[in-house]
Backbone bond lengths (Angstrom), bond angles and torsions (degrees), N, CA, C in turn:
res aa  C-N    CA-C-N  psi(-1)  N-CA   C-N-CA  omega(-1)  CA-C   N-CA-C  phi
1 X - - - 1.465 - - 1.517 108.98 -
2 X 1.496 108.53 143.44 1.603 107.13 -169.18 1.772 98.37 -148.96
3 X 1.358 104.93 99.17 1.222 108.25 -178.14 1.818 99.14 -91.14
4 X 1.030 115.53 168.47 1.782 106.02 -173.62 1.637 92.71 -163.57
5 X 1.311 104.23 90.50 1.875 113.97 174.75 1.669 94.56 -87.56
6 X 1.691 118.23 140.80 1.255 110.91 -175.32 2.181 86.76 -166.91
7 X 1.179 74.17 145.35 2.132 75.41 168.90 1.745 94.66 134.58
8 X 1.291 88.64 -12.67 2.110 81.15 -173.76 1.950 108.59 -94.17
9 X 1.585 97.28 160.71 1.254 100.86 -154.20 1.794 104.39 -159.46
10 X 1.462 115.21 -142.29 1.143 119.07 168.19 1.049 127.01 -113.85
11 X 1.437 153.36 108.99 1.185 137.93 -178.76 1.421 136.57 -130.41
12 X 1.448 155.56 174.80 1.185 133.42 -166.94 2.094 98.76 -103.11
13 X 1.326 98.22 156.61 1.485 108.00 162.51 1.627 116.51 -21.62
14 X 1.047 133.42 99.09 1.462 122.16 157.57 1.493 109.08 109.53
15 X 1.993 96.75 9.98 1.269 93.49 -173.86 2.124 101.85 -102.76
16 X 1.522 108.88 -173.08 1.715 109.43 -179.10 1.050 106.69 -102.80
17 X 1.247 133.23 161.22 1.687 147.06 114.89 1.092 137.12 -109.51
18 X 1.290 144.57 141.24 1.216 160.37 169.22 1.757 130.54 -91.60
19 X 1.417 98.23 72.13 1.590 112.01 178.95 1.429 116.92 -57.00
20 X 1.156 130.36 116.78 1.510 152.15 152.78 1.648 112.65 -48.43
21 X 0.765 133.39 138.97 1.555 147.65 153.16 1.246 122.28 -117.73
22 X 1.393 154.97 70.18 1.111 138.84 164.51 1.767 129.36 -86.48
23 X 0.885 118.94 145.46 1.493 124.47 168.32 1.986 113.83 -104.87
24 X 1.400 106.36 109.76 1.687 114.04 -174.99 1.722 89.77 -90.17
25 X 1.704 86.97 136.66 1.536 107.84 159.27 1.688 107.93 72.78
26 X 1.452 124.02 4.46 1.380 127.24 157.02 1.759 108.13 -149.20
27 X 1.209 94.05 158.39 1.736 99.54 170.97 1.548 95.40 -104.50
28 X 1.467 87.77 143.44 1.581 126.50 163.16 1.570 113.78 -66.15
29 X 1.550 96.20 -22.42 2.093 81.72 -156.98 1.150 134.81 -64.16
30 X 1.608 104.54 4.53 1.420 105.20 173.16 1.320 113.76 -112.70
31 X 1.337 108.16 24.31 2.050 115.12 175.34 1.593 72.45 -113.93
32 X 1.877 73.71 171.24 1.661 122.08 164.93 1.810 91.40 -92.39
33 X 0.963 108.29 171.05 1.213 115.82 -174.04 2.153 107.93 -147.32
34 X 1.535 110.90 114.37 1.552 84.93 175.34 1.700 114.23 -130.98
35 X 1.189 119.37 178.27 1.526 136.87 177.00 1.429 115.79 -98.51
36 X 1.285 100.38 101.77 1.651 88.43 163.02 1.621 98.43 -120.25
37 X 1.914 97.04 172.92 1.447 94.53 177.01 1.637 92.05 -129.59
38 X 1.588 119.30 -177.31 1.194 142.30 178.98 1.477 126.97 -155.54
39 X 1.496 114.96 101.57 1.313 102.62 -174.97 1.092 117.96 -109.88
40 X 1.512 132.03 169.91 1.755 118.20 -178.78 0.900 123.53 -44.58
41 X 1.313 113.79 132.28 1.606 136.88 167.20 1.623 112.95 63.09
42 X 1.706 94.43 44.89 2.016 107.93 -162.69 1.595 83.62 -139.14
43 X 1.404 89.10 144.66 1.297 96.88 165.02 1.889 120.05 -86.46
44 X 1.079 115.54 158.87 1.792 115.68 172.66 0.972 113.87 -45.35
45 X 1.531 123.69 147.40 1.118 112.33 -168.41 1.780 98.14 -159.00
46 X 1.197 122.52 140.85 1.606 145.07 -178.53 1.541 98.40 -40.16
47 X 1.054 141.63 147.32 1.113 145.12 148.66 1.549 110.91 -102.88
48 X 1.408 103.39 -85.06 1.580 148.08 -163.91 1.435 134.85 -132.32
49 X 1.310 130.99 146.26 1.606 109.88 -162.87 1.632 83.14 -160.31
50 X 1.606 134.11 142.53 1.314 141.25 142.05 1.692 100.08 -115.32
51 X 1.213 76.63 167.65 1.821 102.44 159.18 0.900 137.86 -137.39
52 X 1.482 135.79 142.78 1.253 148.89 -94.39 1.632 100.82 -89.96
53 X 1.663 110.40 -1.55 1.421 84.76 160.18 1.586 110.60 -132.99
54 X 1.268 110.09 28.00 1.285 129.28 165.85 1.549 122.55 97.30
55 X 1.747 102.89 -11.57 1.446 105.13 -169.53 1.507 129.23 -81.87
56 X 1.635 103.24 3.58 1.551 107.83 -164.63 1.856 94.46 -125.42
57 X 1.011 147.52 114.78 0.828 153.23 154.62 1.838 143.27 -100.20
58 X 1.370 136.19 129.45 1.161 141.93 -144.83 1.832 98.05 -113.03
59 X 1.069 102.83 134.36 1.925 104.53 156.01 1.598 102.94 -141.17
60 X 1.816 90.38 155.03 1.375 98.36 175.61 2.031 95.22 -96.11
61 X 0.960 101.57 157.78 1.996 106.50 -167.69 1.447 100.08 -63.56
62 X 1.337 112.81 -45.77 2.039 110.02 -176.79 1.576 99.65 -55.95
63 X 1.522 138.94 -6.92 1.582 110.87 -171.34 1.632 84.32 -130.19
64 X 1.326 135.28 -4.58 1.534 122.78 -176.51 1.390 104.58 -50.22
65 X 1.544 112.28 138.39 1.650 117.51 153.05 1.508 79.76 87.54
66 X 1.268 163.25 -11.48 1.828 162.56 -144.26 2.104 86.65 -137.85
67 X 1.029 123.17 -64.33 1.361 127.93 -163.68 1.255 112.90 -116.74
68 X 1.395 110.28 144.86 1.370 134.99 164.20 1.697 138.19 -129.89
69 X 1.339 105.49 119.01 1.276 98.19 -175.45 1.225 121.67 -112.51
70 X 1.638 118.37 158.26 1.400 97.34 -162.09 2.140 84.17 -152.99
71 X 1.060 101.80 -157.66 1.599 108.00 -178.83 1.767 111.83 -158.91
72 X 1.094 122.19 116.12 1.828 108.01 161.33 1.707 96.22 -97.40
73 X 1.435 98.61 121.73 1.736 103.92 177.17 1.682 98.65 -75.89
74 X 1.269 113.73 -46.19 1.576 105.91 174.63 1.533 139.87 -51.19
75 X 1.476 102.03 -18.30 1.598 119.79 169.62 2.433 102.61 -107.30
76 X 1.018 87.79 -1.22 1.745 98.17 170.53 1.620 95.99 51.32
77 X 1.839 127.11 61.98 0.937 105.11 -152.22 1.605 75.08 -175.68
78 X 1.924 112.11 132.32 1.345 118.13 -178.90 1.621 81.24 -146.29
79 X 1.655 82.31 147.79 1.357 106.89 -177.17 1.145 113.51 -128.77
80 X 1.494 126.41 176.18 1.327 134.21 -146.99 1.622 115.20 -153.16
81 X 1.349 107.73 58.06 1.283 120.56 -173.57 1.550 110.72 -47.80
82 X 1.403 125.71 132.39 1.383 121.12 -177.69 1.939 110.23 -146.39
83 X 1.182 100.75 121.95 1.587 115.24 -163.97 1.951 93.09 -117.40
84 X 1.434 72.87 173.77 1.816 91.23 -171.74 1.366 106.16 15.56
85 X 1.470 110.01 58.17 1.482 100.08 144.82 1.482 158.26 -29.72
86 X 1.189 154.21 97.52 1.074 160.52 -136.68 1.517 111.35 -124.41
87 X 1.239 125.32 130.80 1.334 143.57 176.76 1.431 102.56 -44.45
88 X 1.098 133.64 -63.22 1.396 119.30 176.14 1.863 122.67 -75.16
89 X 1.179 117.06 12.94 1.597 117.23 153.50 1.667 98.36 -81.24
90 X 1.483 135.08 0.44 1.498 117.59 164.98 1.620 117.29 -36.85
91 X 1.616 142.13 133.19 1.039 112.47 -159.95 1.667 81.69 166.48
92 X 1.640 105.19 141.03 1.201 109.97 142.66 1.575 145.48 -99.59
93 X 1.614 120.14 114.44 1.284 116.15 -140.93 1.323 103.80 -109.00
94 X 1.198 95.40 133.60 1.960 119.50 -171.91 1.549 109.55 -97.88
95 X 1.629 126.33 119.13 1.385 110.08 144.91 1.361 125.21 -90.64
96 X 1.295 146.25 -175.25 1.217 141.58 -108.71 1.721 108.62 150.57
97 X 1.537 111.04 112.32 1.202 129.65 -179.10 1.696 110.35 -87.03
98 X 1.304 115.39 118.50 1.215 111.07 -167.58 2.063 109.03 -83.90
99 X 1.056 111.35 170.15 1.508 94.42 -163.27 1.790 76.75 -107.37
100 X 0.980 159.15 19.14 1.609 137.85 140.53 1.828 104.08 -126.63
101 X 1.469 103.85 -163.19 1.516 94.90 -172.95 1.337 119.88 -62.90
102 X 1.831 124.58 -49.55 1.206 153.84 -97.86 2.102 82.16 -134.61
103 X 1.645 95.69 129.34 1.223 101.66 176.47 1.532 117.85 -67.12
104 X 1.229 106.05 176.27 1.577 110.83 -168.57 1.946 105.99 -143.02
105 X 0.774 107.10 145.46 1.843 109.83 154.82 1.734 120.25 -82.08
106 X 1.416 104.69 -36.21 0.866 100.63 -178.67 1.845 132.00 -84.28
107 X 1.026 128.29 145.54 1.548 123.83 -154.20 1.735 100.29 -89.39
108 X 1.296 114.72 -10.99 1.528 120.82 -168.12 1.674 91.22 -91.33
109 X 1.299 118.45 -14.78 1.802 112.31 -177.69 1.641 92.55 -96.24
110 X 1.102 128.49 43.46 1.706 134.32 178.73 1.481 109.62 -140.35
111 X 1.506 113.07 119.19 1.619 114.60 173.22 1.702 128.06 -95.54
112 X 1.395 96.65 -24.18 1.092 92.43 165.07 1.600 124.29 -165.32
113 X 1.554 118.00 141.29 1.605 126.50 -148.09 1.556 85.47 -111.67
114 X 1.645 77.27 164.08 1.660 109.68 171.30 1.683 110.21 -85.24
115 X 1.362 106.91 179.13 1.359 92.57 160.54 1.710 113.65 -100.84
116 X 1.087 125.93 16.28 1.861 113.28 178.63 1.158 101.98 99.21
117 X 1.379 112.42 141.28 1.468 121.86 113.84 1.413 128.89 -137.24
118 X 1.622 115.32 173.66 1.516 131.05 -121.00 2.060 78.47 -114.47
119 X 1.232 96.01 132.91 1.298 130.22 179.53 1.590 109.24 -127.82
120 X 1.339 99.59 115.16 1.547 107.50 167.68 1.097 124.31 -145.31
121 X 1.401 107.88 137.25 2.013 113.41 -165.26 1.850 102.51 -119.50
122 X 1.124 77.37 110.41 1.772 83.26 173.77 1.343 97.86 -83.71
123 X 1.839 117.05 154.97 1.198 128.52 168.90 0.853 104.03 -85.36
């Protein structure tokens, strides 16, 4: 399994990114798929969650109305739209194959992660 999160970078206060999720050599479309992030000396933490056919969707309250997630099952590939960025979304952000369709909060309903990438918001 090869999850591959990629799109994060550096950016200023108030600025976007657009997180990638892909899975190589299997389709996702029958998971939920979710976002968590992790920043130093923080524990993991919920971001975002769809399901596998896009209609049920999860937020954690610090990114509601800031992020959007969404999925093209035909490109096997969910993304992670992120607006008015904020200095403390700094963080390394994980997607995460859910082990049934239907998103989750919790990180123990996930079988298998990406390795991250590194998001940073300068003030």
């Amino acid at each position: 399994v090869q999850l591959q999160a990629s799109g994060g970078g550096l950016v200023q206060a108030g600025g976007s990114l657009r997180l990638s999720c892909t899975e190589r050599r299997r389709t996702f479309s029958n998971n939920g798929v979710g976002w968590f992030r992790q920043a130093p000396g923080q524990e993991r933490e919920f971001v975002a969650a769809i399901s596998w056919r896009g209609e049920s969707t999860l937020y954690q309250d610090f990114v509601k109305g800031r992020f959007t997630i969404s999925r093209d099952n035909r490109k096997n590939t969910v993304y992670l739209q992120m607006n008015s960025l904020k200095p403390e979304d700094t963080a390394v952000y994980y997607c995460a194959r859910a082990r049934s369709s239907f998103p989750s909060r919790n990180p123990s309903s996930y079988s298998y992660w990406g390795q991250g990438t590194q998001v940073t918001v300068s003030s």
